[in-house]
DSSP file (Angstrom, degrees, kcal/mol; ACC not computed):
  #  RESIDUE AA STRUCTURE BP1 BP2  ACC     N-H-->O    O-->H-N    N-H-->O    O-->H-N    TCO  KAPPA ALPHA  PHI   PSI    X-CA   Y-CA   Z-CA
    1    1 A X     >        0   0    0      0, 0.0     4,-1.5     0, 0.0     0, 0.0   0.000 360.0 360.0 360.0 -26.5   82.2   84.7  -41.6
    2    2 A X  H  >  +     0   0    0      2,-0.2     4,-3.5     1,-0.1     5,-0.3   0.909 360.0  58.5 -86.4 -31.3   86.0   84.6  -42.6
    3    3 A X  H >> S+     0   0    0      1,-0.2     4,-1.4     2,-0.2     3,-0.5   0.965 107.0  46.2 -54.5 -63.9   86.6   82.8  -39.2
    4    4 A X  H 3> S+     0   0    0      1,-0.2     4,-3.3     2,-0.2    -1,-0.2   0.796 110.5  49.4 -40.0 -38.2   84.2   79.9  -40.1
    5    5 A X  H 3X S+     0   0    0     -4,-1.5     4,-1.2     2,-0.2    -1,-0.2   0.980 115.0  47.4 -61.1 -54.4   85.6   79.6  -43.6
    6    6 A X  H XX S+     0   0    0     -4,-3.5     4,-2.6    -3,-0.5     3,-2.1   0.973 117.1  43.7 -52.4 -70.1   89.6   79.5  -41.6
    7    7 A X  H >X S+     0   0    0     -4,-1.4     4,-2.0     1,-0.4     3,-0.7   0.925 109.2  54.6 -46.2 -67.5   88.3   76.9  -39.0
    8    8 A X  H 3X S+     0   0    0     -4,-3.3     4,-0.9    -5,-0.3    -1,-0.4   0.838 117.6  39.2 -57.1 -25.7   86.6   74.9  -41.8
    9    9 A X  H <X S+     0   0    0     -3,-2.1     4,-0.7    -4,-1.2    -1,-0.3   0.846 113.5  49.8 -80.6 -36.9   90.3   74.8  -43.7
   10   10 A X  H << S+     0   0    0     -4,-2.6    -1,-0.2    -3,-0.7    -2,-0.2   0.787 117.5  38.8 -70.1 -40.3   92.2   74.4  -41.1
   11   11 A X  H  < S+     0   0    0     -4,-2.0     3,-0.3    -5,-0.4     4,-0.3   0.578 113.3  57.8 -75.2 -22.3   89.7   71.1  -39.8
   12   12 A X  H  X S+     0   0    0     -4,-0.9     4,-1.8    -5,-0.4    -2,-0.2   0.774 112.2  40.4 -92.7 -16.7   89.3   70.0  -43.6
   13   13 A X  T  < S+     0   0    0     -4,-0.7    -1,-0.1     2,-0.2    -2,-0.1  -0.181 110.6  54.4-112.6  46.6   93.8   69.7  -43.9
   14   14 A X  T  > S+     0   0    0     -3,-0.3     4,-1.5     3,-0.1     5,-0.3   0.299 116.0  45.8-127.5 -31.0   94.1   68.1  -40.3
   15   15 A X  H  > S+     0   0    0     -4,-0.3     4,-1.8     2,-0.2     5,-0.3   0.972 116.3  37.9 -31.0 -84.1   91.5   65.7  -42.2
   16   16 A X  H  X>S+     0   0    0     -4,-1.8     4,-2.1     1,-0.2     5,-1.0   0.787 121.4  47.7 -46.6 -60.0   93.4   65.4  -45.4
   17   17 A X  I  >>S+     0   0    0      3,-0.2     5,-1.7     4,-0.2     4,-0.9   0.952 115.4  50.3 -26.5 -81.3   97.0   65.2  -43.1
   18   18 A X  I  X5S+     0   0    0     -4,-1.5     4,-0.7     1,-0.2    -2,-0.2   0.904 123.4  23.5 -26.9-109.2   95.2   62.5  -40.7
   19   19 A X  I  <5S+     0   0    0     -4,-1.8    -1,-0.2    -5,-0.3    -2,-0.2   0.627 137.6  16.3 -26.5 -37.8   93.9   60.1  -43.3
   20   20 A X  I  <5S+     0   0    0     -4,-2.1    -3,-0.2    -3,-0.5     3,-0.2   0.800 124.5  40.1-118.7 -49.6   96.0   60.6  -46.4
   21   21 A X  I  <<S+     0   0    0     -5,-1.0    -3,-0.2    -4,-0.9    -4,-0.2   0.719 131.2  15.4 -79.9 -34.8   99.5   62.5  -45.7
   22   22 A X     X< +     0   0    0     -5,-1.7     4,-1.0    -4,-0.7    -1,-0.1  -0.096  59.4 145.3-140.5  13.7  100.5   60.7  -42.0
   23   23 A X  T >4 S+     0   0    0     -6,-0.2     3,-4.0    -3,-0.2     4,-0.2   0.946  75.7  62.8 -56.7 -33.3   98.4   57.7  -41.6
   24   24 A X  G >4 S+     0   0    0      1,-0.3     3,-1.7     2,-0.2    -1,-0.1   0.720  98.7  56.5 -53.8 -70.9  102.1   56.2  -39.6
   25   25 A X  G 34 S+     0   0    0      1,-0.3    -1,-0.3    67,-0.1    -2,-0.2   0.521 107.3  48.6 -33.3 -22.9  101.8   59.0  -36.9
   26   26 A X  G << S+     0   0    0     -3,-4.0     2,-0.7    -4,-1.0    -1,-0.3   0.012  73.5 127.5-106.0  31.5   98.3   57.8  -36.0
   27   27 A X    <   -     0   0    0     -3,-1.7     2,-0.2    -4,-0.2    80,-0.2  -0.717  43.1-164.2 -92.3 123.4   99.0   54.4  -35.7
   28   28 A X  E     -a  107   0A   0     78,-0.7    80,-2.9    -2,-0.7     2,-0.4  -0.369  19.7-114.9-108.5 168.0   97.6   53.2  -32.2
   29   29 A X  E     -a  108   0A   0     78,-0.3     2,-0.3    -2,-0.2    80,-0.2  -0.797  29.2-143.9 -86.3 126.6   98.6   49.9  -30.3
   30   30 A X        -     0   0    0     78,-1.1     2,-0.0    -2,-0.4     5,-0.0  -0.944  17.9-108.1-113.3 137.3   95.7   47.0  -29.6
   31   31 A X    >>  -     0   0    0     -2,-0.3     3,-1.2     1,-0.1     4,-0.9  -0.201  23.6-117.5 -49.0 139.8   95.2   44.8  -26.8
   32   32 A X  G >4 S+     0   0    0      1,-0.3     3,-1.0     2,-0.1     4,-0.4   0.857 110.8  56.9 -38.4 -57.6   95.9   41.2  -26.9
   33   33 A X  G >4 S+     0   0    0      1,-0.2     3,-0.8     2,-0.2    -1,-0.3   0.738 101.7  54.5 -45.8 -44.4   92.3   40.3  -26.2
   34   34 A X  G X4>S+     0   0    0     -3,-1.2     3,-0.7     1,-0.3     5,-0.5   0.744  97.6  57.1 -69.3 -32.6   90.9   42.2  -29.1
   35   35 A X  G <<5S+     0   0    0     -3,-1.0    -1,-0.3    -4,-0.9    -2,-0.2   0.470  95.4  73.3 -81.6  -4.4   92.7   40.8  -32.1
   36   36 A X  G < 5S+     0   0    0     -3,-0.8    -1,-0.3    -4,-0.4    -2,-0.2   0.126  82.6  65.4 -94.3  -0.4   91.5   37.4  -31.0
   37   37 A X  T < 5S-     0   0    0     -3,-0.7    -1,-0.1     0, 0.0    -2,-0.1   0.523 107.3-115.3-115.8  -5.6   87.7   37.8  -32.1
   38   38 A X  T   5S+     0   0    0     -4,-0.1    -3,-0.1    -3,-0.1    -2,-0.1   0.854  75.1 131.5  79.0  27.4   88.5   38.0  -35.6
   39   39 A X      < +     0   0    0     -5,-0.5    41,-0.4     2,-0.0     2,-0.1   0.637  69.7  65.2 -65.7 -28.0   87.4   41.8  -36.4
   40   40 A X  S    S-     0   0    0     -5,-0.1     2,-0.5    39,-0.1    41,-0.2  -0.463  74.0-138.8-100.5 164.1   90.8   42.1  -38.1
   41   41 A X  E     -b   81   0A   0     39,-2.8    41,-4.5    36,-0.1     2,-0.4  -0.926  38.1-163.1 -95.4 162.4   92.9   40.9  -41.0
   42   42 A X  E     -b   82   0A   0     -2,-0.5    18,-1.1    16,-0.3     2,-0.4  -0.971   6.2-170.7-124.3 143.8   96.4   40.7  -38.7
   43   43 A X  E     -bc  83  60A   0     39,-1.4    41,-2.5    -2,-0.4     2,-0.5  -0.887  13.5-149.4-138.5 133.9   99.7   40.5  -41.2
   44   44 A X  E     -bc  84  61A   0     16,-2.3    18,-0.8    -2,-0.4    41,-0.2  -0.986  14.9-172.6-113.8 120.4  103.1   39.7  -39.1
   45   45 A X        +     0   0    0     39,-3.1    19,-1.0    -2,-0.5     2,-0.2   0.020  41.2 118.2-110.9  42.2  105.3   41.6  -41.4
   46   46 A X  S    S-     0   0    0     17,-0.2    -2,-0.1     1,-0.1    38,-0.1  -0.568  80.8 -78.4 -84.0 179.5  108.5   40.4  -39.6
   47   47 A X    >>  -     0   0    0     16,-0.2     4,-1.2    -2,-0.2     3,-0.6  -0.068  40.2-107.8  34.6 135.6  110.7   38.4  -41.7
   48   48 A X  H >> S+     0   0    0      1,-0.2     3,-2.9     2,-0.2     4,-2.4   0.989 118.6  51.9 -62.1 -57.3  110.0   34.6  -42.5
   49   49 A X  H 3> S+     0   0    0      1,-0.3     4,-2.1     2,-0.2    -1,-0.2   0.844 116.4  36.7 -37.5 -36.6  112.8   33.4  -40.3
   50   50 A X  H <> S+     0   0    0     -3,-0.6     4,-0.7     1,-0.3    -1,-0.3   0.638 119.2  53.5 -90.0  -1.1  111.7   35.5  -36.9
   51   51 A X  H << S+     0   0    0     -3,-2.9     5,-0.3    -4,-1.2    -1,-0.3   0.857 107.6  47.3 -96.4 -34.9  108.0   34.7  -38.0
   52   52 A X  H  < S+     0   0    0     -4,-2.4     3,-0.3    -5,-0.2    -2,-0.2   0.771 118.9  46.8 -57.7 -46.7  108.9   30.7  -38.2
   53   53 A X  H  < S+     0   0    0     -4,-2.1     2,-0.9    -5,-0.4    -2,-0.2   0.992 126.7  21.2 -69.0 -71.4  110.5   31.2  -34.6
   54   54 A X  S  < S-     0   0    0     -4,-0.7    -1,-0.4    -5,-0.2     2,-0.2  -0.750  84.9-160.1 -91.2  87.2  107.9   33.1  -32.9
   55   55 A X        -     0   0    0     -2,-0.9     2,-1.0    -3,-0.3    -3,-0.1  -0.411  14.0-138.4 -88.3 160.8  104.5   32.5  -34.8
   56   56 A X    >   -     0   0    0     -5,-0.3     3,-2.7    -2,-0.2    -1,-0.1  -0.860  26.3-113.0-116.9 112.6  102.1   34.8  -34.2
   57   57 A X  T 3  S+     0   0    0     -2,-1.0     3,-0.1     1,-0.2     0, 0.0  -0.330 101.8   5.9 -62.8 157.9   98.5   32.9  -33.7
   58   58 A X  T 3  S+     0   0    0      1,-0.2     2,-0.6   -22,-0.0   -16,-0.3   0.445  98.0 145.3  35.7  20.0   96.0   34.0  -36.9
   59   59 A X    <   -     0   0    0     -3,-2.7     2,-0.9   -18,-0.1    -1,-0.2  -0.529  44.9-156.7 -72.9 123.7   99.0   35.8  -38.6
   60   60 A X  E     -c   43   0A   0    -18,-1.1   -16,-2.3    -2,-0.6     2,-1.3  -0.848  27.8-142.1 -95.9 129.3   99.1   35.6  -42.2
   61   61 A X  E     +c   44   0A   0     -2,-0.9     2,-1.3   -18,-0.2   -16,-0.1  -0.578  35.1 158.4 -97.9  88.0  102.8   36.2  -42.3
   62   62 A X        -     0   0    0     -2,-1.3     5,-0.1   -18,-0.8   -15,-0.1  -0.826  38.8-129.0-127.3 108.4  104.2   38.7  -45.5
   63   63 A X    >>  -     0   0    0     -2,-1.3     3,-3.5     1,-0.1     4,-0.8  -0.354  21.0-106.2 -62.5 156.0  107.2   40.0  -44.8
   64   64 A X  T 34 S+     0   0    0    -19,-1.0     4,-0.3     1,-0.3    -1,-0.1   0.323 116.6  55.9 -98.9  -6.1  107.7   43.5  -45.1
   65   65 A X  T 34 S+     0   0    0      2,-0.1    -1,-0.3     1,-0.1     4,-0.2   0.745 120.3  36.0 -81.4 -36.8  110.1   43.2  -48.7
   66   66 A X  T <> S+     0   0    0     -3,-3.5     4,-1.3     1,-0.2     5,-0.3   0.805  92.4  98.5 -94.7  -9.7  107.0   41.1  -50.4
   67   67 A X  H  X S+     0   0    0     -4,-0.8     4,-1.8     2,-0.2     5,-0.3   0.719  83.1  41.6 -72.3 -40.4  104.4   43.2  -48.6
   68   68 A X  H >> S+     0   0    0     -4,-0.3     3,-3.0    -3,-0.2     4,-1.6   0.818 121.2  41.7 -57.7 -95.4  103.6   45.7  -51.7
   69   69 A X  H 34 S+     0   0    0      1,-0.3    -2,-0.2     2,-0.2    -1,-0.2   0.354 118.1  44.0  -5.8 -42.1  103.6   43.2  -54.2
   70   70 A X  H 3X>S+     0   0    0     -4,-1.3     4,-2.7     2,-0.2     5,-1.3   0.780 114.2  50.8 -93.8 -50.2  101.6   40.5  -52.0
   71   71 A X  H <<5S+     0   0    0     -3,-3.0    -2,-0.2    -4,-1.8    -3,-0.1   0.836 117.6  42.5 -78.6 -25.2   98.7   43.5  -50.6
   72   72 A X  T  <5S+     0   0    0     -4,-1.6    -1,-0.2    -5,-0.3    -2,-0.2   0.356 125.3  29.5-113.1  -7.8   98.1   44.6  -54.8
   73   73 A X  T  45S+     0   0    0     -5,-0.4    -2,-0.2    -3,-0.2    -3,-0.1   0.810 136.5   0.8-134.4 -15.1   98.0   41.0  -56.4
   74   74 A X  T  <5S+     0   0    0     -4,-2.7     2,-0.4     1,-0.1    -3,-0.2   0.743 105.9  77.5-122.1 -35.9   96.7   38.3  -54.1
   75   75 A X      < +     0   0    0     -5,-1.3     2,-0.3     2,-0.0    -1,-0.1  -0.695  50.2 174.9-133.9 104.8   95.6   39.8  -50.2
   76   76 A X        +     0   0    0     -2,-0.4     2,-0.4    -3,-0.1     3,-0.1  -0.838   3.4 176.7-133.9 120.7   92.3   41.6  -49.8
   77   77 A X        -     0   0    0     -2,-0.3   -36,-0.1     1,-0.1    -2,-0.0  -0.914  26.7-178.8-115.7 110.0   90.8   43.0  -46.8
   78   78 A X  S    S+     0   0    0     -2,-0.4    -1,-0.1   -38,-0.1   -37,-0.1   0.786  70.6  88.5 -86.0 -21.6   87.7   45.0  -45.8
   79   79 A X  S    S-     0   0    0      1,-0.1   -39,-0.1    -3,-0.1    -2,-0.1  -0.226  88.2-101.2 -68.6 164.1   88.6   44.9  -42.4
   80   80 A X        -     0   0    0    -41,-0.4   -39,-2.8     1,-0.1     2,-0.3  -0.156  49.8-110.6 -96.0 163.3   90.6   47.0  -40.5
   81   81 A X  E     -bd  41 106A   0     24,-2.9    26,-1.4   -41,-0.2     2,-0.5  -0.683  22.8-170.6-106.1 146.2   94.4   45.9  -39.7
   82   82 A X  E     -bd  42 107A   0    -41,-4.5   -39,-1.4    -2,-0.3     2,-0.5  -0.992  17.9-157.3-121.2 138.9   96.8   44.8  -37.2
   83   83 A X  E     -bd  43 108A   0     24,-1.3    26,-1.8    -2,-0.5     2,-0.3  -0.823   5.2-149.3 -90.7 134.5  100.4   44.4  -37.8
   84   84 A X  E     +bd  44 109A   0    -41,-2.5   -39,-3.1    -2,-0.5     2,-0.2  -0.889  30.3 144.4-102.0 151.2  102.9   42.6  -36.3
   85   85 A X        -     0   0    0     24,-0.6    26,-0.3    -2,-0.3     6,-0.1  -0.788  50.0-130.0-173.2 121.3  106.1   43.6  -36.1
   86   86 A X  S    S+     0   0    0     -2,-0.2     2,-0.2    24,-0.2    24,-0.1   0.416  94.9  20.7 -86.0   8.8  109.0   43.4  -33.7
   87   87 A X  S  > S-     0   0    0     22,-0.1     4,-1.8     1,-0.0     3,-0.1  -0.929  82.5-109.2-172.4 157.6  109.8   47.3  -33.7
   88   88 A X  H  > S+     0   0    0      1,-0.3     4,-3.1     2,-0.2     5,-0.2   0.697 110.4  67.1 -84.3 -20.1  107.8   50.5  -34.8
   89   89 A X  H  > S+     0   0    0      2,-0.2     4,-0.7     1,-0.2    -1,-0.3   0.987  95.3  57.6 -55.0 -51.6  109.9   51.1  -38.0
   90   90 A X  H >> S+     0   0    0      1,-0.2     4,-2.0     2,-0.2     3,-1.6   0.942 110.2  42.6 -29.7 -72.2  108.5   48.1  -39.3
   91   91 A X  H 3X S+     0   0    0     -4,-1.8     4,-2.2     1,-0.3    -1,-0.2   0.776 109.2  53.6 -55.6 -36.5  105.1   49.4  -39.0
   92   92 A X  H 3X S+     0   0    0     -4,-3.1     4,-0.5    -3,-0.2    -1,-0.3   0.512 108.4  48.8 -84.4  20.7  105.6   52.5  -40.1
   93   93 A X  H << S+     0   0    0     -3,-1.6     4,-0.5    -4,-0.7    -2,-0.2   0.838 115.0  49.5 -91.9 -45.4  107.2   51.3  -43.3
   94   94 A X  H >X S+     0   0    0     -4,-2.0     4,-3.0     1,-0.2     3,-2.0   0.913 105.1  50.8 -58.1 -42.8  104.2   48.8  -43.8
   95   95 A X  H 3< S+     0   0    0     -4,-2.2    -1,-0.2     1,-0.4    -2,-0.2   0.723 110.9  53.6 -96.8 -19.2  101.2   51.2  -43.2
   96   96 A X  T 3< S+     0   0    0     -4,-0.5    -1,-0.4    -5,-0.1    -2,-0.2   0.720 108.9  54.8 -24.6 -40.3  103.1   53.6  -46.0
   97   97 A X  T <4 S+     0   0    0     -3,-2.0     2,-0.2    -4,-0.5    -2,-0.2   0.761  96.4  76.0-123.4 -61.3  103.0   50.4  -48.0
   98   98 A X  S  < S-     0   0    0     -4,-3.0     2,-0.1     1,-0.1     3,-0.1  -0.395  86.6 -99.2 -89.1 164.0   99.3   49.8  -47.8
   99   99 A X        -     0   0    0     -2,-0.2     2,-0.5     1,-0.1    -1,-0.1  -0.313  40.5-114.5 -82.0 136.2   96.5   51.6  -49.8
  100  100 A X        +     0   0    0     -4,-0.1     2,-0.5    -2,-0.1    -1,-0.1  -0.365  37.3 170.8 -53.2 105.4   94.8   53.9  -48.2
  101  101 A X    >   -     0   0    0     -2,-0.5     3,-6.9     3,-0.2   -81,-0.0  -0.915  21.8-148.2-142.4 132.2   91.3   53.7  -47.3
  102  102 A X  T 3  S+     0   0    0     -2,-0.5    -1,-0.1     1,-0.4   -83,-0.0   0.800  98.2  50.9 -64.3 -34.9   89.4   56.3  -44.9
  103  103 A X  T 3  S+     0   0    0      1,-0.1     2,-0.6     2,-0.0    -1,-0.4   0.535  98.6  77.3 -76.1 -14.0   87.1   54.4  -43.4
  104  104 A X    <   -     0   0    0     -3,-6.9    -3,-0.2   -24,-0.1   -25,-0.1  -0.805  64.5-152.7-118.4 133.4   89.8   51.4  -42.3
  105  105 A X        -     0   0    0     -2,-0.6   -24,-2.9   -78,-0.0     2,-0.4  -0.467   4.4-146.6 -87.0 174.7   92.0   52.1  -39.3
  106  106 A X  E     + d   0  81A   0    -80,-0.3   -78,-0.7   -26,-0.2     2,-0.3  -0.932  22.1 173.9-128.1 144.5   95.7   50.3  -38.9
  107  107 A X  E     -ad  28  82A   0    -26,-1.4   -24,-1.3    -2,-0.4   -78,-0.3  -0.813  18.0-117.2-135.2-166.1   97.0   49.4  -35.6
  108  108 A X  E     -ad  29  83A   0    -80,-2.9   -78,-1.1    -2,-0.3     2,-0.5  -0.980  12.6-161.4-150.0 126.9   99.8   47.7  -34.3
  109  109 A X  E     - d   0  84A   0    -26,-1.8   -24,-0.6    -2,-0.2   -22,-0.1  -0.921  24.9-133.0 -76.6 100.7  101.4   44.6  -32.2
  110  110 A X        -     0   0    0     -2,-0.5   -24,-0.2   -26,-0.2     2,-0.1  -0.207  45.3-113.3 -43.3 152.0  104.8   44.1  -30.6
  111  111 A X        -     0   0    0    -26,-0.3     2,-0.6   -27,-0.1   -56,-0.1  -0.242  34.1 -99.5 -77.8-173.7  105.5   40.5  -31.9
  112  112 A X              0   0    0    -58,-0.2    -1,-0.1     1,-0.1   -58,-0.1  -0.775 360.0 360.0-107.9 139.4  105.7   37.7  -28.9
  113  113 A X              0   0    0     -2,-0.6    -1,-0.1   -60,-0.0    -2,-0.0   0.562 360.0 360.0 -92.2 360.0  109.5   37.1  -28.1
């Protein structure tokens, strides 16, 4: 009996870790094809200038300085996300950034050079 209780604690804070404490470690990479059917919201959180250069088709573009500010007073999404971003710091700075909700996963896009 005391093993089930350990396994259920140990499986209820790889939950709590997973979802709440880490979401950047789980953030996975999507295929070109996928973001293109319009399941997602997609955010390019590069910088206006590199965002100007290189646009990123159905990106709504808030860079990664307004990106609190932007997600908590105008930008709401039930759908799950992709970010763009030209390097994995980016992303994991953003997906710290946005609120947490269990049920929506975050992924990620190299931007197009």
């Amino acid at each position: 009996m005391k093993w089930i209780a350990f396994v259920l604690l140990i499986a209820l804070l790889v939950k709590a870790v997973r979802d709440y404490l880490a979401p950047s470690l789980f953030v996975n990479e999507i295929e070109e094809g996928k973001i293109e059917q319009g399941d997602y919201c997609v955010i390019d959180v590069r910088d206006y200038i590199s965002a100007h250069r290189t646009p990123y088709p159905s990106a709504e573009n808030i860079p990664l300085a307004y990106l609190s500010r932007a997600i908590h007073d105008e930008w709401a999404c039930d759908k799950d996300i992709v970010l763009i971003s030209d390097d994995m710091r980016g992303v994991r700075k953003a997906v710290k950034l946005l609120p947490k909700k269990p049920n929506r996963r975050i992924y990620y896009r190299k931007a197009l050079v």
